[in-house]
N, C-alpha and C positions, 0 to 999 in steps of 0.2 A: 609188634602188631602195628600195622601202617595204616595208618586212617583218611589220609589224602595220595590222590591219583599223581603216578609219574605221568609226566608229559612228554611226549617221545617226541627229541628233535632230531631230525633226518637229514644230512651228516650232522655227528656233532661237531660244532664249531671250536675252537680258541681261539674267542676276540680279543680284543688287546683291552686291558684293563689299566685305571687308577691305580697305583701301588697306594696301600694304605700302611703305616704302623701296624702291624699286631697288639694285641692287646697283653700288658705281661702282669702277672696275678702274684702276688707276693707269696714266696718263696717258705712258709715255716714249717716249725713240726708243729704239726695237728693232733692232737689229742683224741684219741676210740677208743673209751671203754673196751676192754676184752671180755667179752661172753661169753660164757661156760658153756650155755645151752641154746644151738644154735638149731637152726629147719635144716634136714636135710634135705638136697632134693634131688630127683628122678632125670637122667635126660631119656627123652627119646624123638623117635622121627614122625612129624607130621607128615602124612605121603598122600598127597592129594589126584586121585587115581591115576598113579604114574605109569607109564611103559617098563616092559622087564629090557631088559638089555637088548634082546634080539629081535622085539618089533619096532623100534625107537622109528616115529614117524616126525612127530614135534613133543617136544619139552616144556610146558608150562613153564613162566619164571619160578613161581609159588607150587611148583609139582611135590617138589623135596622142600621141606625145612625143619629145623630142630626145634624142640621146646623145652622146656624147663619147669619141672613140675613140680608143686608142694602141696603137700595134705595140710587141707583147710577142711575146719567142721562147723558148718553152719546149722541152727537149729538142731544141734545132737545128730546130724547127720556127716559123715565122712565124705570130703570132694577131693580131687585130684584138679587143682588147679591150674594152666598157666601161667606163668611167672610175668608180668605185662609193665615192665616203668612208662611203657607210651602210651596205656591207657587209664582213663580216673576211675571208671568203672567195676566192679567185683560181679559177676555176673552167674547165675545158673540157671537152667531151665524146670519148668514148672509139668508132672507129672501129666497134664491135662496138655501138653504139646499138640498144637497141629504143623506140621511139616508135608510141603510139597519140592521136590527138587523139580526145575528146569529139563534137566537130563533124562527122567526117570530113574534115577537112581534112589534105592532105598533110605529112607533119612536117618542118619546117626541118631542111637539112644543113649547119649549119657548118663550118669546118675542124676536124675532126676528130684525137687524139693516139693515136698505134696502143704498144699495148702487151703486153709478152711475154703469153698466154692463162695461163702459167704464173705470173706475178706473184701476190702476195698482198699487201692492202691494206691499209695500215695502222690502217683503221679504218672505221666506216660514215660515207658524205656521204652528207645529205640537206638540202636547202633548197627550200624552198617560199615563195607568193609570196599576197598575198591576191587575187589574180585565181582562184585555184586552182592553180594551173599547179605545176607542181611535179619536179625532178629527184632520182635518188637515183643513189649508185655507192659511191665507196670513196674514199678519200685515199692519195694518192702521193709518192714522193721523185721530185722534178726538178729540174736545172740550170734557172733563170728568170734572163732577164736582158733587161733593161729599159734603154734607153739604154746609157750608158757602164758601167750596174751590174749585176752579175751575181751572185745567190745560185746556190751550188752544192748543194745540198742542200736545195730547198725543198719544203715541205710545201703541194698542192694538191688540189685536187677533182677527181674524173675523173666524169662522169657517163656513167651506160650506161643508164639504165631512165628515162622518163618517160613519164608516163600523161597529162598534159597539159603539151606544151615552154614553160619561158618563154617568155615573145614578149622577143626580146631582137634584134630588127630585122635590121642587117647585121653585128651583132658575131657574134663566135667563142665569147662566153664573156665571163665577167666580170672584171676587176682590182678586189680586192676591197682596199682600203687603209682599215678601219680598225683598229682595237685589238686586242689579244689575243682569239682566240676563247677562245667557253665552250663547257660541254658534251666535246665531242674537242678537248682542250686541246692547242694546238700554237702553235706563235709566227710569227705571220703574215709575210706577204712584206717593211714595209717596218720590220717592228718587226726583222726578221732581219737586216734591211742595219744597223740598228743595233748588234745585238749580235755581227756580224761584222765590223763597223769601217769599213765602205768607201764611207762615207759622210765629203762634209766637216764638216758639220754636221750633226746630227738633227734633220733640217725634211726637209719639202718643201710646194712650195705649187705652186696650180692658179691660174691665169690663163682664164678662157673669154672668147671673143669671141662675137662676133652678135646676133641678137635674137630674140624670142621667134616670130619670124613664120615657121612649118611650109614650106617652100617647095623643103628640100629643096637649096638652095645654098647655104653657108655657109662662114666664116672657121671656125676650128679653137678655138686657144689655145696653152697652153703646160702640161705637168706637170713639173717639176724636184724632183729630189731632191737635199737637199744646201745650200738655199739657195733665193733667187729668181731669174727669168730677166733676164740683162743686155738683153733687147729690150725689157723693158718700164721704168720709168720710175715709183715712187710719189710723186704728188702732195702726197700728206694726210700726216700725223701717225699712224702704226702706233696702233690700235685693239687694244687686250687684253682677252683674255677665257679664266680657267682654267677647264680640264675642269668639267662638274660629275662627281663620285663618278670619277675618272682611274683608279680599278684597279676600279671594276664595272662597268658596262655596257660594250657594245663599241664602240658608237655614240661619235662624236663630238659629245659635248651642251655647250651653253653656257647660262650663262642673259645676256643682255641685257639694257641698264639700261630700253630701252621700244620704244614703237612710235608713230611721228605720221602722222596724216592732212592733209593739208591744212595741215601745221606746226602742228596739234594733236593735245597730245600724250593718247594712250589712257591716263585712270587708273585707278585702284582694280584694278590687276593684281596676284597675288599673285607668288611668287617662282617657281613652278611653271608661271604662265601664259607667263612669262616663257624659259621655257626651251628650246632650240631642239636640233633634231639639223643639224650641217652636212653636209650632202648633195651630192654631184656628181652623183647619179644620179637625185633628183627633178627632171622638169623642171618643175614647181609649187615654191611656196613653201607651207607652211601654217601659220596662225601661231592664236591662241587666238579663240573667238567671238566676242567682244565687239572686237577689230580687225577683226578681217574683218566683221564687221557695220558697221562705220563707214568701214569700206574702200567694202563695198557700197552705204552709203545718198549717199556723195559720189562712186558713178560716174554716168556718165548714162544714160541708156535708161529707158523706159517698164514700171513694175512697182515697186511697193510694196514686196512680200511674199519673200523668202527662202528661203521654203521652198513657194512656189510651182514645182508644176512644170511643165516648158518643153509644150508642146503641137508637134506636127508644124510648124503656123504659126508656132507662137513661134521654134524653132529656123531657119528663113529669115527673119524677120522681123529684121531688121538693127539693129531700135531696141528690142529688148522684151527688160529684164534676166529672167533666171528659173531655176531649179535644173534642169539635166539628169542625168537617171542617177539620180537621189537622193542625187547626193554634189555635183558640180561644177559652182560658177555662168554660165552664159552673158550674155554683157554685148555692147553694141553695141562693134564696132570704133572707130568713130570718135566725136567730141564731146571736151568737154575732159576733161581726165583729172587728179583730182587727185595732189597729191604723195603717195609712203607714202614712208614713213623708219622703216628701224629704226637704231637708236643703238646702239654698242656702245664702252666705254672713254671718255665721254662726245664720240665725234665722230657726229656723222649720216650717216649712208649712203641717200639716196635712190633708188630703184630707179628704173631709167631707164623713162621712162615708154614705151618700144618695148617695153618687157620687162613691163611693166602687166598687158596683153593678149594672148594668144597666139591666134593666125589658126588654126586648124586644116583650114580649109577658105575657098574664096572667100569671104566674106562674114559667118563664122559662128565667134567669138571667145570665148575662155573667159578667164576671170578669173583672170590670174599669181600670185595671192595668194589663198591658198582658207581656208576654216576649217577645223580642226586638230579640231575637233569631242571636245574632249574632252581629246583626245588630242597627247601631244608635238610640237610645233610641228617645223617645219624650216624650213632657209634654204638652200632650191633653186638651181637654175638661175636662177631669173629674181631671183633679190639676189646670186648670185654672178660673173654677168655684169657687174657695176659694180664689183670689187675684185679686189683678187691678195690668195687664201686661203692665210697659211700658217701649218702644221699645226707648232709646232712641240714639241721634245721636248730642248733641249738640258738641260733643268732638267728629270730624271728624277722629280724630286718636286711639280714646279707645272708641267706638260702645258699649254700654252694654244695657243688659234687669235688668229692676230694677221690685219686685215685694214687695208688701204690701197688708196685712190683711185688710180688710174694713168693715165699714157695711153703711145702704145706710143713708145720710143726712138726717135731720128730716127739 
């Protein structure tokens, strides 16, 4: 889930850069409890009122995207949540909803949380999205409990007023797992389980299956807290990487030692380009222009230009790369497809090339790896599909995300 605005530059440039060092992150084996009893969880497609195949006029960037969803039961009630590392927040809406859309379009009812009319809030929630969309309510005390783990006292969101609803598909609401918020300082849900002990470990890590192809039918994953899941199996050698700045931002940032195309490796990146938000709830990846420009000039399809935009033809045209929306590249489906790798703790992680390309429609494919345009890179859904992410926290002082190859236990 993105919470800051791309900023669209028109061509995109690659300027010439400082070559900096990469940063290299020591090399060991990592230690993850294995858990027996793991969240399973649901994919499906958030489709934010797309076109069917055959009136394709224009493509929202955010028209198609995947989520990731787990049952969470807040106050003896059942949610279907969001899977969210890039937000702090746990969030659901409040039976007493007022919803107006923009569009006229009817407001999404999710399961809903009913609460005394007498209650008083702890504080103001507001979160907003750069689509616009945007909810506000108050913050609440509730019993949350998530698999085998239950905080009794947890600090959430209730929303009751939206002027335009997220589009947040077939979920209830968000599971907001990352960092301390700011602003209404309160200590979020899995930092809680920490300081309430009921945790084996101070980790947990996400597992996703599938691929990047919109269709609607899909394998799950795994979220454990506590550890990794004993179904799945790491191949590789644990990949480390400490927070950048672990007590300011909320986001989980890293920076990476690079990025390869083609097993060529992008240079002259500074340490900033380099730096990544870990995200569960992007189903893109976005990494700095100058990758993603060379990402783009070794895919196949017909088009030069970048910042070229897609034409009605162009967008059915099955061979013709080209900018849709002003933000996201459209690329042919099929032809060969080179490698991208990004490297973290010096092992490479190549994004499965199902996961390259995303279908969003018959025929009509957007580019799994976008430019960051400026702006902080992330490592989505489609490079978290090839590892088990985890988040770990047992060294209160050095915060890292550790990641490794897998394939699933037999």
């Amino acid at each position: 889930m993105k919470f800051f605005a791309l900023v669209v530059a028109s061509p995109l440039a690659a300027n010439a850069l400082l070559p900096e060092s990469a940063p290299r992150f020591e090399n060991r084996h990592i230690f993850h409890r294995q858990v027996e009893t793991s969240i399973p969880l649901n994919l499906k497609t958030r489709q934010r009122n797309g076109p069917s195949r055959r009136d394709v006029t224009s493509i929202k960037q955010d028209a198609f995207e995947l989520e990731y969803i787990a049952p969470v039961t807040i106050d003896g009630k059942s949610f279907d949540l969001l899977i969210d590392t890039g937000s702090p927040d746990t969030w659901v809406t409040a039976t007493n909803l007022t919803c107006t859309q923009p569009d006229g379009d009817a407001c999404p009812k999710p399961e809903q949380l009913s609460v005394p009319s007498t209650e008083k809030s702890l504080g103001n929630f507001v979160i907003s999205y750069v689509d616009g969309a945007g909810i506000s309510g108050g913050y609440i005390k509730r019993p949350v409990k998530i698999g085998n783990f239950e905080v009794k006292n947890q600090i959430i969101g209730l929303g009751w007023d939206a002027k335009s609803f997220p589009d947040i598909g077939p979920t209830h609401g968000i599971l907001g797992l990352s960092k301390r918020r700011t602003g209404f300082n309160y200590t979020t849900l899995f930092f809680n389980m920490i300081d309430t002990h009921i945790l084996p470990e101070n980790s947990f890590s996400i597992v996703l299956f599938g691929n990047a192809d919109i269709d609607g039918v899909r394998d799950g994953g795994y979220l454990t807290f506590g550890g990794i899941p004993k179904a799945v199996k790491p191949t590789s050698k644990w990949a480390s990487a400490p927070l950048v700045d672990p007590d300011g931002l909320h986001t989980y940032t890293i920076a990476v030692d690079g990025f390869k195309v083609g097993g060529k490796a992008v240079t002259g990146l500074t340490t900033f380009q380099k730096e990544v938000v870990v995200d569960s709830g992007s189903t893109y990846s976005w990494v700095d222009d100058h990758v993603a420009l060379a990402l783009w000039d070794a895919m196949p399809g017909k088009g030069d230009d970048p910042a070229k935009a897609c034409s009605i033809d162009d967008l059915t045209d099955p061979t013709v790369k080209c900018l849709n929306d002003e933000v996201i590249w459209k690329v042919p489906c099929d032809g060969k497809l080179p490698e991208f790798t990004v490297t973290v703790g010096g092992i490479d992680f190549a994004v499965k090339k199902e996961n390259l390309v995303v279908e969003i429609l018959e025929g009509i494919c957007f580019l799994g790896v976008q430019p960051a345009r400026n702006g902080t890179g992330i490592l989505g859904q489609t490079f978290m599909r090839g590892v088990i992410s985890a988040f770990d926290f047992k060294n209160e002082g050095r915060p890292e995300i550790h990641f490794a190859k897998y394939e699933v236990a037999k």
